[in-house]
C-alpha positions as CSV (number, residue, x, y, z in Angstrom):
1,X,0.4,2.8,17.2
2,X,-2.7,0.7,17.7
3,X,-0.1,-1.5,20.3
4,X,0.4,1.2,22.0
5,X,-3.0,2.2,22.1
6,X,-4.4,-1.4,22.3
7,X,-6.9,-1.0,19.7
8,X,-7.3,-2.9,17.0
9,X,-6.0,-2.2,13.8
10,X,-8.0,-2.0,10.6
11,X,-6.3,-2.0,7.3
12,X,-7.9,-1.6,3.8
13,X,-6.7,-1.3,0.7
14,X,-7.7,1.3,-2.0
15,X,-8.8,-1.0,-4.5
16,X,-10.9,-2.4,-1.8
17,X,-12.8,0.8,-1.8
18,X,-13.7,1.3,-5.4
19,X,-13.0,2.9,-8.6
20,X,-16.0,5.1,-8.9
21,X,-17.2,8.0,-6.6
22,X,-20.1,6.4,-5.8
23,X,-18.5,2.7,-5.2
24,X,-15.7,4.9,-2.8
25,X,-18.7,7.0,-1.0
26,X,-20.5,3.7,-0.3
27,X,-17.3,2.0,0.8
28,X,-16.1,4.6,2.8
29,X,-18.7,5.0,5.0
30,X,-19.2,1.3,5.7
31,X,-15.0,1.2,6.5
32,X,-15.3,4.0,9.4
33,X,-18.2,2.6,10.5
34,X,-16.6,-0.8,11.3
35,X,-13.8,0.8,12.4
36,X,-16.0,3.4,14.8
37,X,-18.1,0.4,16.4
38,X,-14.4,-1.4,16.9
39,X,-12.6,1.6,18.3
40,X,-10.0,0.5,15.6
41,X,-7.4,2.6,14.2
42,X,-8.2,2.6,10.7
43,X,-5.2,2.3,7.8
44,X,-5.7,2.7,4.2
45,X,-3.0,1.3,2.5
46,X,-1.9,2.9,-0.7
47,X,-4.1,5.8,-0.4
48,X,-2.5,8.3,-3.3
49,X,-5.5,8.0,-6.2
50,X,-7.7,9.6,-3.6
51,X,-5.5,12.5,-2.5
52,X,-4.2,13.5,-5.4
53,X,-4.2,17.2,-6.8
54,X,-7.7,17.6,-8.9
55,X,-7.3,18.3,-12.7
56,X,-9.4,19.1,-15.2
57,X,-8.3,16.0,-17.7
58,X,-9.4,13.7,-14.5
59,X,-13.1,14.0,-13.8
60,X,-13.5,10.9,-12.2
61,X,-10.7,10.9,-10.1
62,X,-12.2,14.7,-9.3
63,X,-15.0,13.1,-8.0
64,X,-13.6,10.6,-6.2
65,X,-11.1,13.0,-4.2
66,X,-14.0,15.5,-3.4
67,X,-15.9,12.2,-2.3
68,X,-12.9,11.5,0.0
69,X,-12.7,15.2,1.2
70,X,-16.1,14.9,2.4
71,X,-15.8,12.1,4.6
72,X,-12.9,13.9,6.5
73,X,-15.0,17.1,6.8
74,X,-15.3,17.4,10.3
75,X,-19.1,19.5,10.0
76,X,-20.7,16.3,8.3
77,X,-22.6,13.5,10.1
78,X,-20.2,10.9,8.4
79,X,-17.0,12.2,9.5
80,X,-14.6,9.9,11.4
81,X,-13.9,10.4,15.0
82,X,-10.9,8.0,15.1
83,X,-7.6,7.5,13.7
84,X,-6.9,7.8,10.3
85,X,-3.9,6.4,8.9
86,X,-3.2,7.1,5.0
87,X,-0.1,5.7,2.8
88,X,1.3,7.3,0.2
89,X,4.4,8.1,-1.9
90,X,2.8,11.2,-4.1
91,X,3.0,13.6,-1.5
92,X,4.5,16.1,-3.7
93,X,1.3,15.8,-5.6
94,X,-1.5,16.2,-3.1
95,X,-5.4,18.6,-3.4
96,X,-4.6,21.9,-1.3
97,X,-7.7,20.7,0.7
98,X,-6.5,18.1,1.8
99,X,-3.4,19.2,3.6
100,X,-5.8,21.0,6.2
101,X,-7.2,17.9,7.2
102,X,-3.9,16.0,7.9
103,X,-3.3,16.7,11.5
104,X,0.6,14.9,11.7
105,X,2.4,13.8,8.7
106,X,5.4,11.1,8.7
107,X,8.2,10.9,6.2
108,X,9.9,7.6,6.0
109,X,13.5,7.8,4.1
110,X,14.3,5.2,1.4
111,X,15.1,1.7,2.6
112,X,18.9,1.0,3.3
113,X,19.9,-2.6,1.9
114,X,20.3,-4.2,5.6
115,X,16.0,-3.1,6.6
116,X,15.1,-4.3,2.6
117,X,17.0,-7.8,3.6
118,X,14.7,-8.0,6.5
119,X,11.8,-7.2,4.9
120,X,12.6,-9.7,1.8
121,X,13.2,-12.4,4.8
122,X,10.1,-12.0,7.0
123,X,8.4,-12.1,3.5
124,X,9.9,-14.7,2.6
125,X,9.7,-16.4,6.2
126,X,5.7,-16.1,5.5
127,X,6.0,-18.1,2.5
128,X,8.2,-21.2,3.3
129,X,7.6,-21.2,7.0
130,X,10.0,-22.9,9.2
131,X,12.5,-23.2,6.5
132,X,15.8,-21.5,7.7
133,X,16.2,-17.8,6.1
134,X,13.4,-18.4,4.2
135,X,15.0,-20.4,1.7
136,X,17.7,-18.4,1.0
137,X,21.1,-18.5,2.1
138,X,22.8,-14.9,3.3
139,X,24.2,-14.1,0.3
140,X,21.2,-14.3,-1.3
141,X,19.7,-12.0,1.3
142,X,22.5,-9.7,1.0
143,X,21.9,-9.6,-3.2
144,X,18.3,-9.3,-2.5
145,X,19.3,-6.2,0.1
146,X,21.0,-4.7,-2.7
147,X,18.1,-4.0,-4.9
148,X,16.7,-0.4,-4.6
149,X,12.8,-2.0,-4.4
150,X,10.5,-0.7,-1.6
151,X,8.4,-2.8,0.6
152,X,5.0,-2.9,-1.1
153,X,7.4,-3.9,-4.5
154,X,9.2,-6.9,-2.4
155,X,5.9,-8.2,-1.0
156,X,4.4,-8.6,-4.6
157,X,7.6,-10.4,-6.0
158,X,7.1,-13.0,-3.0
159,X,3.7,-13.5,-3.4
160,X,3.9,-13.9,-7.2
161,X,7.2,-16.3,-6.6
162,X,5.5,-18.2,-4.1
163,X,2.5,-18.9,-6.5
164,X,5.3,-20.4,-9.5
165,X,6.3,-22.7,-7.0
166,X,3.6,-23.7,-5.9
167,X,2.7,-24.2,-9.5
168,X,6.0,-26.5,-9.5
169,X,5.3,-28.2,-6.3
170,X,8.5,-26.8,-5.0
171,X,8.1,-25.0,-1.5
172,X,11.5,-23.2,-1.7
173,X,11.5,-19.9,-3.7
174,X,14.6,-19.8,-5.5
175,X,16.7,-16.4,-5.7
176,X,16.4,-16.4,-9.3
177,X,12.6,-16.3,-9.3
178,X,12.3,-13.2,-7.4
179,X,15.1,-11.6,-9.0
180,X,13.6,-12.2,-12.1
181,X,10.5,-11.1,-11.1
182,X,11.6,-7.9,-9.7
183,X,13.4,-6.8,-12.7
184,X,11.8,-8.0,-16.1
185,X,7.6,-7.5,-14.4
186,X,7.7,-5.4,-11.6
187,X,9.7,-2.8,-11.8
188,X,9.1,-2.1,-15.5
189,X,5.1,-1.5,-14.4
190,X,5.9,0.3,-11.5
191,X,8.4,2.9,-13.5
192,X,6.0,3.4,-15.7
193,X,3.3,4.0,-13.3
194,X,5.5,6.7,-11.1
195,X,6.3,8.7,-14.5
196,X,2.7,8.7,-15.6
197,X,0.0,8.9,-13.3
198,X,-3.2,7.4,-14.7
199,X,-6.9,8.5,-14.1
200,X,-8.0,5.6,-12.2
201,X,-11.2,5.4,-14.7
202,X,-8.5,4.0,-17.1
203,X,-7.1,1.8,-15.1
């Protein structure tokens, strides 16, 4: 979108904008500011803590959602003019309020194993460069493919592979480092995370 628009694009994460209401409010503002001065097409990444359903066992995460809700409220003096991009896979799951500021929403299906190779390639690309594939021979792709992981999950099991090897002062990142990765830290954290949502006070 911001090619086709040819406007920059600003991405930030959620745990870039804090953990607290006031931390999120403070953040926020300074985020659509610099992305109001750029004409930038703002993306937060990973946005689900803050448009989540409120609950009365969650108070902070309460406040942080109503903090959020404000922002996007068109009658306030700090409401973004722009593009907002959000991320999320709790859809099921999001504050009633919310949905009436959401203008266009975009379901992506799950990842077949031929797009999850070439994601785990141009990840892996990233890490060891010029090396051909990445590092990994096709059938290593193709076993790679076959693992039902999602995009964010595959980026994290690069990044932590590529730091053991640096650690080893190898620059290839071996098939069995990621798939070990994937399967014994991972995807054990991020099962338990889908099945119960923490309030991010905990956390």
């Amino acid at each position: 979108m911001s090619e086709e628009l040819r406007k920059p694009l600003y991405i930030v994460g959620a745990a870039d904008l804090g953990t607290n209401a006031e931390s999120l409010d403070n953040n926020l503002t300074r985020v659509f500011k610099v992305a109001a001065t750029w004409g930038a097409v703002c993306l937060i990444d990973e946005a689900d803590v803050f448009l989540e359903e409120r609950s009365l066992q969650f108070i902070e995460r309460n406040a942080m959602v109503a903090v959020f809700l404000r922002q996007l409220d068109p009658s306030t003096h700090r409401y973004f003019r722009g593009i907002l991009l959000l991320t999320t896979n709790r859809v099921r799951v999001f504050d009633e309020a919310l949905q009436s500021r959401i203008h266009i929403s975009i379901r992506y299906s799950d990842l077949t194993p031929e797009v999850r190779r070439q994601i785990w390639l141009a990840f892996l690309r990233k890490v060891n460069g010029d090396v051909s594939n990445g590092g990994v021979t096709e059938e290593e792709l193709a076993e790679l493919g076959e693992k039902d992981v999602n995009g964010r999950q595959i980026k994290n099991v690069v990044k932590m592979a590529g730091a053991l090897a640096a650690e080893e002062f190898t620059q290839r990142i071996k098939l069995a480092e990621n798939t070990k990765l994937a399967n014994d830290v991972i995807m054990p954290v991020e099962k338990e995370g889908e099945s119960t949502p923490s309030d991010p006070k905990n956390s």
